[in-house]
C-alpha positions, 0 to 999 in steps of 0.5 A, a space after each residue: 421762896 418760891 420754887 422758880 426764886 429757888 432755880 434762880 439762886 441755884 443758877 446764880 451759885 452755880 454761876 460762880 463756883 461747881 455745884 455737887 450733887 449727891 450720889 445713888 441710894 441703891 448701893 448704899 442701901 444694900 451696904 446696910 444688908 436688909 433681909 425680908 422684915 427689915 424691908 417690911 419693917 413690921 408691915 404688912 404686905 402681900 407681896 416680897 419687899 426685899 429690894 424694894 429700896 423706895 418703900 424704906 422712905 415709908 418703913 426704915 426712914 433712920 436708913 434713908 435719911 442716915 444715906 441722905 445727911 452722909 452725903 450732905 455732910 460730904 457737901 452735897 449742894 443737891 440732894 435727890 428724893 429717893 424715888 427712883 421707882 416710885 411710880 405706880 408701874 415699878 412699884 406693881 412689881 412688888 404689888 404696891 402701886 397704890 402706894 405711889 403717891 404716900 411713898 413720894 411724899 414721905 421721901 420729900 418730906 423726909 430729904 426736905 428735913 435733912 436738907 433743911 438741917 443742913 442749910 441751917 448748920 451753914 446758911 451760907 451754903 443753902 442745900 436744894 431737894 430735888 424730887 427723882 423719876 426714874 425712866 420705869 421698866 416700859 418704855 414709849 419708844 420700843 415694843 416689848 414683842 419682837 414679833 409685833 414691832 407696832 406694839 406698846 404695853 403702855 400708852 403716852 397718856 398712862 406714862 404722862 398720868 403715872 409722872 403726874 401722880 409721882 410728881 403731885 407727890 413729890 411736890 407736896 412733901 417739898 420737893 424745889 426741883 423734879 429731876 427726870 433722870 437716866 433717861 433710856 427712851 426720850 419718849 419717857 422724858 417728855 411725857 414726864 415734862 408734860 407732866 411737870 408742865 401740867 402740875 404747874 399750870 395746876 399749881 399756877 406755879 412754875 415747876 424747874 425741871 432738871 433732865 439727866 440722859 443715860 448712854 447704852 453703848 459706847 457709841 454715844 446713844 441712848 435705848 430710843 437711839 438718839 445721841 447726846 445733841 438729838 435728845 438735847 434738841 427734843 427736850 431744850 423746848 422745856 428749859 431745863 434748870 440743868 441737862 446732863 448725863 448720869 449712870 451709864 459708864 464711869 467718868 473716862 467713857 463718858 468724857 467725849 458726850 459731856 464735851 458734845 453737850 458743853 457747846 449745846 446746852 444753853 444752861 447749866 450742865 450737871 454730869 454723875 457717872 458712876 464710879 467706873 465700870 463694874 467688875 465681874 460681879 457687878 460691884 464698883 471698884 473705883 477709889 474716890 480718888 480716882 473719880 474725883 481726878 477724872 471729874 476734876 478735867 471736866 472741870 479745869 476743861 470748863 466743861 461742868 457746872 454740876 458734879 455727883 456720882 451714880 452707881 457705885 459712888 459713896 459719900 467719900 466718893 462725893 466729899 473727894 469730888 467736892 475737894 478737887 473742883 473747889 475754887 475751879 470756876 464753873 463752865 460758862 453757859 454758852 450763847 447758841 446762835 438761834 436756828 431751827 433744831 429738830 432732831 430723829 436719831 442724830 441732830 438736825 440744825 437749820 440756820 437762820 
């Protein structure tokens, strides 16, 4: 099946119930407590690894994939890559850029494999991988020097090339979809879908792209300042398989933003907060009861058609949301009058 037959059926599965996406890697990861060598895990490196989450899809596999079966086994129809900094700019931080490429594909390779077990225990519910880029530590849009307002320490091309590299790898371990997630500065994002573009003109395939927006503030704007309907305007040129919000805050904060897209967005909607806001020692406290309620008014609303959860989520967390939507018909994607949309910082619309 190829990878446009796949975002096909995901559309028509999520046409007639709730998809549910799987939760974070990053929590889970620090619930198993792994020192120095059990990052390493006998390699050699030159550079500190502890915390370095994405190079355990190379050194502790049995943990990444013990993480990724936990939450198809809690129902997740959607299970993303861990390789939310697998790109060549973060990984420089722990002094292995040049593992990019090998990383990114031992992760597909390894969440295929789970997903591919799973789908064949129950073949009436066919699990998806989709391969996570995260938004990096540059951003496009905003100088890192308050005194130099005009400067970047990165260029659109290097950002376009490092997404490129990360993507080619994520697609040649299996990966169905590419998920570019948590998006802080919109200028990120499309240099990403220029590269997913481009890996598919290389491919002569077309590669479904799925965008996942983060808020900064309660005012509804990401980093680059843009609201939740501007930046759906500078990206629906692309088409995604779904446009959502993750991260950010927990379920109740996010409410208004996902009633703003659900009008908007002319294709699937897919929402994954976290589980509530943090404490005081930045831990998440809220009961997978408690997010599964709050998702399930999105979806009694008709708001969502894919559910999951972000920082602080657990796969109980997961198998409590996938309980309160089931039989709960999913959003309805909406028929958008056509007009000329642009969009600065706020939406700009012209009928017509």
């Amino acid at each position: 099946m190829t990878r446009a037959e796949k975002a096909q059926l995901l559309r028509e599965i999520g046409s007639e119930r709730i998809l549910v996406k799987d939760g974070p890697y990053g929590s889970m990861i620090q619930g198993y407590k792994l020192d120095e060598e059990g990052f390493r895990a006998g390699r050699s490196f030159n550079h500190d690894q502890k915390g370095n989450n994405d190079l355990l899809n190379l050194t502790r596999p049995d943990v990444v994939g013990e993480i990724c079966n936990a939450y198809l086994d809690a129902g997740a129809d959607i299970v993303a890559t861990n390789t939310f900094n697998s790109n060549s700019i973060s990984l420089s931080d722990y002094g292995i850029s040049g593992m990019a490429r090998e990383i990114n594909m031992a992760a597909a390779k390894l969440t295929r494999g789970c997903a591919d077990a799973a789908t064949a225990k129950d073949p009436a519910k066919p699990r998806f991988v989709v391969g996570a880029l995260g938004p990096t530590n540059k951003t496009l849009s905003i100088s890192p020097n308050v005194n130099d307002p005009g400067y970047r320490a990165v260029t659109f091309d290097e950002v376009k090339g490092i997404y490129r590299e990360q993507i080619d790898g994520l697609l040649d371990g299996g990966v169905d979809f590419i998920l570019i997630e948590t998006v802080f500065d919109t200028l990120n994002a499309k240099a990403a879908i220029v590269a997913a573009d481009e890996a598919g003109e290389a491919r002569n395939e077309e590669i479904p792209v799925m965008v996942s927006m983060t808020l900064t503030d309660l005012a509804g704007r990401n980093l680059s300042g843009q609201t939740v309907e501007a930046f759906w305007h500078s990206v629906r040129h692309a088409k995604p398989l779904t446009m959502g919000l993750n991260c950010s805050f927990g379920a109740t904060e996010l409410h208004p933003y996902v009633n703003a897209l659900n009008s908007q967005v002319e294709g699937m909607l897919c929402v994954y907060p976290n589980a509530g806001l943090p404490n005081e020692l930045g831990a998440y406290d809220e009961l997978p009861e408690t997010t599964a309620y709050l998702v399930r008014e999105w979806a009694e609303a008709g708001q969502v058609n894919a559910l999951g959860g972000c920082c602080g989520n657990t796969p109980e967390h997961i198998a409590a949301m996938a309980r309160a939507v089931e039989g709960i018909a999913p959003r309805k994607v909406p028929h958008v009058a056509r007009a000329t949309r642009l969009a600065g910082l706020e939406p700009f619309t012209m009928a017509a």
